[in-house]
N, C-alpha and C positions, 0 to 999 in steps of 0.2 A: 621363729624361722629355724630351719633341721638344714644342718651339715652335717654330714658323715660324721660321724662319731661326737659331736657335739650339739648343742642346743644354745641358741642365741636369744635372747628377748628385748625386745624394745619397748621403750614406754610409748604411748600414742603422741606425746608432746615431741618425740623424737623423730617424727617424719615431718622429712623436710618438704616435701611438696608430694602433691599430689596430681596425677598425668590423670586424664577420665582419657577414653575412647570409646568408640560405637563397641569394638568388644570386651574390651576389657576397663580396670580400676589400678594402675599403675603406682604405688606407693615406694615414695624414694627416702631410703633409711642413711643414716652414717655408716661410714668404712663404704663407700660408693655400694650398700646394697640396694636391690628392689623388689618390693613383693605386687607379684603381678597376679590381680584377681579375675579372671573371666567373669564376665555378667552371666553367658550361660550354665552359671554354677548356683545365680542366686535366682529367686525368684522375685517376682516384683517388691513384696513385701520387705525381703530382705535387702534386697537391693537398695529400696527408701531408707530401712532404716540402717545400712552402712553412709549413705550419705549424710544423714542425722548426724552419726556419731564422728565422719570425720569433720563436719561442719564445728560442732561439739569440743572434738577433742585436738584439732590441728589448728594451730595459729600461724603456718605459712600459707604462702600462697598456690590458687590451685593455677595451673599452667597448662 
């Protein structure tokens, strides 16, 4: 994640939940962040294999 003048990194174990919608992939971080992915960004393919990997790599729950 990119703020001005800094760079943030989270490990994948570090999201706390996971929001889905019809447009987007809503990913809830510590310090109350969120990285919000459009679906119209991925295409099918990758889209699958983001759900793979948060199935994979998240042990909360999706909401």
């Amino acid at each position: 994640m990119a703020v001005p003048g800094t760079w943030i990194r989270y490990t994948w174990s570090s999201v706390q939940a996971v929001l889905e919608r019809r447009d987007h992939v809503g990913l809830l971080l510590p310090l109350s962040a969120v990285l919000v992915i459009p679906k119209r960004a991925l295409d099918e393919d990758r889209l699958d294999e983001l759900h793979q990997l948060l199935a994979r790599c998240t042990a909360r729950p999706k909401i």
